[in-house]
Backbone bond lengths (Angstrom), bond angles and torsions (degrees), N, CA, C in turn:
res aa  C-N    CA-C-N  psi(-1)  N-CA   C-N-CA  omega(-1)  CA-C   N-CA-C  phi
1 X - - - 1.449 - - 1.525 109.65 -
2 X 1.106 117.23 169.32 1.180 122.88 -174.68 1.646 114.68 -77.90
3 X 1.265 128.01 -20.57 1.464 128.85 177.13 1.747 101.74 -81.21
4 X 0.770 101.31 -19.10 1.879 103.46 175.94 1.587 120.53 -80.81
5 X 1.438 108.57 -7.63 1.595 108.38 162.85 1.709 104.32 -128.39
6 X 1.191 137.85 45.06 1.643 139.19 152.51 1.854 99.15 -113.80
7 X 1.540 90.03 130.67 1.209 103.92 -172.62 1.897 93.32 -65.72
8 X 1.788 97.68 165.66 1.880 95.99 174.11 1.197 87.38 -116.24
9 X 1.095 102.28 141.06 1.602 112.36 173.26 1.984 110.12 -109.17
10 X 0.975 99.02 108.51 1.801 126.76 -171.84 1.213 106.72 -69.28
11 X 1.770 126.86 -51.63 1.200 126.98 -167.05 1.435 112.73 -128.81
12 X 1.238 133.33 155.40 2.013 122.93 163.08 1.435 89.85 -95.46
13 X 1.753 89.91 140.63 2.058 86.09 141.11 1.252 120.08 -75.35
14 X 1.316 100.71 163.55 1.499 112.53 -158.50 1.731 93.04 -133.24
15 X 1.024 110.10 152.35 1.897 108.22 170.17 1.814 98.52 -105.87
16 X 1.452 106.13 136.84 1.598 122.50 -155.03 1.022 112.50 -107.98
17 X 1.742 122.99 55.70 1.156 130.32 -139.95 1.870 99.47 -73.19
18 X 1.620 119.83 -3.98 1.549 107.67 -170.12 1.800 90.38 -92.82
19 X 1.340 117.12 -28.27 1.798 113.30 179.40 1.749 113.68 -58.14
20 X 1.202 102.76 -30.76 1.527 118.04 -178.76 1.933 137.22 -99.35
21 X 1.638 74.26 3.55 1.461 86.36 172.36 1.113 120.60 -104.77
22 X 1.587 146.85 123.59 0.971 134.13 -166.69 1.272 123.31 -73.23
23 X 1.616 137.88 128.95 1.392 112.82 -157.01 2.025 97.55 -114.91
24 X 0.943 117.22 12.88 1.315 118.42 163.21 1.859 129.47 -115.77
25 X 1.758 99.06 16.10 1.755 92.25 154.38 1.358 97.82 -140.01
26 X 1.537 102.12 175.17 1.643 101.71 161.90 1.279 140.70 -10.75
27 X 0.874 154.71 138.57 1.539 142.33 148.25 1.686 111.53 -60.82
28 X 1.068 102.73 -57.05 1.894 103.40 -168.60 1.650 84.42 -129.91
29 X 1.530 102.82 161.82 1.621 122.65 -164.02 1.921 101.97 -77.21
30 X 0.596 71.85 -164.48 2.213 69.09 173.65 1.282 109.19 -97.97
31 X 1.646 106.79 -41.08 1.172 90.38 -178.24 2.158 114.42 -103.45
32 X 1.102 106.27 55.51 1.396 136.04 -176.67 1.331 124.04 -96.03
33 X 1.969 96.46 21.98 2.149 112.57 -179.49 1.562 92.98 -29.29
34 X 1.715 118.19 -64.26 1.654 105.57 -147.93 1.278 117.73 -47.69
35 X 1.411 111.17 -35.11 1.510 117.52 -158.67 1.665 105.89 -53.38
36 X 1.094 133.14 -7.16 1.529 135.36 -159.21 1.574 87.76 -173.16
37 X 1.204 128.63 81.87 1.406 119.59 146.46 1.557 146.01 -53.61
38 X 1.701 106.02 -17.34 1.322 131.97 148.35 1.482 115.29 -43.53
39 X 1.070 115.06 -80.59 1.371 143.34 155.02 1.585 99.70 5.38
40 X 1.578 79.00 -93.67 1.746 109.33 -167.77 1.630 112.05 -36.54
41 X 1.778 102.93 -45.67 1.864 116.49 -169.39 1.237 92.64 -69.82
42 X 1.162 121.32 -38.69 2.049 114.92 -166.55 1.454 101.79 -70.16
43 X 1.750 119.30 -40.05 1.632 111.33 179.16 1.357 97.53 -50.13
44 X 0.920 101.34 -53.35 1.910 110.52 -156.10 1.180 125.16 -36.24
45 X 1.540 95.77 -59.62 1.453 125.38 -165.33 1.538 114.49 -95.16
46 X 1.332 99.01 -31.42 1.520 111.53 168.33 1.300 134.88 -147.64
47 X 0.968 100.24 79.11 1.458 105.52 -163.52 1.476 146.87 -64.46
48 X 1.877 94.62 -28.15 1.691 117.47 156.45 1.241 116.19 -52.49
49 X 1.407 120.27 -36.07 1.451 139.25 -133.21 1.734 70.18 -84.63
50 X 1.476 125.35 -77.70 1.575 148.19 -148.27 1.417 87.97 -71.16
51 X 1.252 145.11 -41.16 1.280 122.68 -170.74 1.545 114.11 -92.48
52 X 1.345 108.26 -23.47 1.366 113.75 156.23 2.343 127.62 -51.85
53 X 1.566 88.81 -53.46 1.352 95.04 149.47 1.336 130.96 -43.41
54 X 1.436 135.62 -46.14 1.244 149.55 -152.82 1.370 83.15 -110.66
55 X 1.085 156.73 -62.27 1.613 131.64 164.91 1.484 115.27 -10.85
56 X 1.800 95.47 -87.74 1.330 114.04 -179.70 1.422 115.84 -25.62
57 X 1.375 104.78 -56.53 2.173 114.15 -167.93 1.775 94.88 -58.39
58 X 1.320 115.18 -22.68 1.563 94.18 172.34 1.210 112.84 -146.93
59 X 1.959 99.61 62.11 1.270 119.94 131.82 1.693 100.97 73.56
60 X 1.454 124.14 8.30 1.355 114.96 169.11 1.475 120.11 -144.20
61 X 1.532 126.48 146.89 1.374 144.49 -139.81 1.655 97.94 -23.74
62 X 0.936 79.12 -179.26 1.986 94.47 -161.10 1.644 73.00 -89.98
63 X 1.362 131.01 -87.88 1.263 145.93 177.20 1.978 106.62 15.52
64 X 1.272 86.88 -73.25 1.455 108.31 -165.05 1.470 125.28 -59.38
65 X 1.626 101.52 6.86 1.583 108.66 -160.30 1.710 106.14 -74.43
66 X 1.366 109.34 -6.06 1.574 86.11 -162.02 2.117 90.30 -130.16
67 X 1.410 83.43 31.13 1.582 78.90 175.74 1.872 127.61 -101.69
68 X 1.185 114.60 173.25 1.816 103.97 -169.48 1.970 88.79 -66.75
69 X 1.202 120.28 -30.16 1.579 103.29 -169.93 1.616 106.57 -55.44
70 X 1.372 98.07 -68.01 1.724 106.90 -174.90 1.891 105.50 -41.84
71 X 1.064 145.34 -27.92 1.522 162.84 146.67 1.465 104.49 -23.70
72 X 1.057 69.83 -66.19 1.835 96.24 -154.36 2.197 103.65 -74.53
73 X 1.496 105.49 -28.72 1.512 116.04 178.73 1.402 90.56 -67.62
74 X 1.154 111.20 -67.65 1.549 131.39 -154.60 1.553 96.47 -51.60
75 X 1.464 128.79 -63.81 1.461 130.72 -165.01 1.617 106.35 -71.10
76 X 1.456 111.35 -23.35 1.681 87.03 173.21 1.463 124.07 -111.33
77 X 1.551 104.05 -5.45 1.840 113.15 145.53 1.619 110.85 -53.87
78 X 1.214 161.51 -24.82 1.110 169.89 19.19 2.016 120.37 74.44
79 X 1.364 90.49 -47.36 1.396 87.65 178.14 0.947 130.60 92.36
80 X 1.789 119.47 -2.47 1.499 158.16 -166.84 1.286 107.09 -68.47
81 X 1.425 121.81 117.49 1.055 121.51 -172.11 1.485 116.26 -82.51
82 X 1.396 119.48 132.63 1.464 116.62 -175.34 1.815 101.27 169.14
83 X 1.211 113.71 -171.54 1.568 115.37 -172.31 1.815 95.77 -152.37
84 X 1.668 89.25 147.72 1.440 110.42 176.74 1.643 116.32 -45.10
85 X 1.639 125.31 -6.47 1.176 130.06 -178.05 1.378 113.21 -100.14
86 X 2.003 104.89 -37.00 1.452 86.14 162.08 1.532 131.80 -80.74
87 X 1.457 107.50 -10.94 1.277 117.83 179.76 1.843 109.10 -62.52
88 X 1.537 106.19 -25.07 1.403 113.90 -175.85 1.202 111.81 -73.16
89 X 1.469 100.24 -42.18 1.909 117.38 179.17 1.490 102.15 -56.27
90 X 1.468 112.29 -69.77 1.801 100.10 -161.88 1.248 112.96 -71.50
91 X 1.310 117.60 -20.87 2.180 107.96 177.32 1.455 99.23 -80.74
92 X 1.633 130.99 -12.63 1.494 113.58 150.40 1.209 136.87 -97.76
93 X 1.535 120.46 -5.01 1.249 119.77 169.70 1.505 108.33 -95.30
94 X 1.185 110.25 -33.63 1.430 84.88 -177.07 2.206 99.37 -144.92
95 X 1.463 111.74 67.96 1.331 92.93 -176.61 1.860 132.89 -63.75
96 X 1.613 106.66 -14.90 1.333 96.88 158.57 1.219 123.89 -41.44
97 X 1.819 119.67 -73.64 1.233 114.59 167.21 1.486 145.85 -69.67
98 X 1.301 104.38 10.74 1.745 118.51 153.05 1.728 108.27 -74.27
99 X 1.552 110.95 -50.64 1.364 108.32 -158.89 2.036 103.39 -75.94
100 X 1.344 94.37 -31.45 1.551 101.96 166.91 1.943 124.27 -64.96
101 X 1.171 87.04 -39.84 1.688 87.98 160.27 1.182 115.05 -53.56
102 X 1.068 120.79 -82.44 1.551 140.72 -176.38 1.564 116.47 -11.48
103 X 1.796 91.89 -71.34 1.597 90.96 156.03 1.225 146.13 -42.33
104 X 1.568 92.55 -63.55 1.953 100.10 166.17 1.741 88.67 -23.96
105 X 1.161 106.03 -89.56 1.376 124.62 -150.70 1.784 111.32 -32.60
106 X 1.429 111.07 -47.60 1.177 129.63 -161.68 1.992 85.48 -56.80
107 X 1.521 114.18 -64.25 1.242 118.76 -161.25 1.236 97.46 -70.92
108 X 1.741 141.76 -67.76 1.681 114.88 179.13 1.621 112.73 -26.22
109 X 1.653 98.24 -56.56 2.039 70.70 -172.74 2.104 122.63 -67.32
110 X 0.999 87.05 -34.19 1.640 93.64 176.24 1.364 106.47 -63.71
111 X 1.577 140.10 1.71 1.046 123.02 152.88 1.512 108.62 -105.51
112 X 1.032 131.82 -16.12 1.384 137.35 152.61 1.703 130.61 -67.24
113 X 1.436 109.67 9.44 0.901 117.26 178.98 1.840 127.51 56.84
114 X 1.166 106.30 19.56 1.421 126.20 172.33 1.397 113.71 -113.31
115 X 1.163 128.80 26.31 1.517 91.56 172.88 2.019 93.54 -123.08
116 X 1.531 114.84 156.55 1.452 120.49 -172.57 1.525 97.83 -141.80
């Protein structure tokens, strides 16, 4: 019969976006505003608001969101290569785009199912 020669197809491929993500650097560069224009307008415009968020997502004082510790937690929970000096450098040269990274980052992995 004719159902006895069509292949069955059991499974789809799927694209494996957590095998292909690298889980020990950045997701997007620091200075990578476009990638998340959300993101970027909330540093901008509000910036307590976003670093306060990025506290919260890992579970410590609202306060502390835009400091070299929270940097420095975050990049070696992660595995991110870097040192407590550059972590000092970018939350003082430029903490908008530290606290805007972060996020990016926080949400790529939380949709990748990596971030804790």
């Amino acid at each position: 019969s004719r159902m006895d020669t069509q292949p069955v197809i059991t499974t789809q491929p799927q694209y494996d976006m957590i095998s292909t993500m690298p889980r020990n650097k950045w997701q997007t560069g620091l200075m990578d505003c476009c990638t998340d224009c959300g993101v970027c307008l909330c540093g901008a415009f509000c910036f307590p608001c976003l670093a306060c968020e990025v506290a919260g997502d890992m579970n410590e004082c609202c306060l502390c969101g835009t400091s070299v510790a929270i940097r420095t937690l975050y990049r070696t929970r992660y595995n991110i290569p870097g040192s407590i000096c550059s972590d000092y450098c970018v939350t003082m040269c430029c903490p908008v785009c530290s606290v805007c990274q972060m996020k990016r980052d926080i949400k790529k992995r939380r949709e990748c199912g990596i971030f804790w």
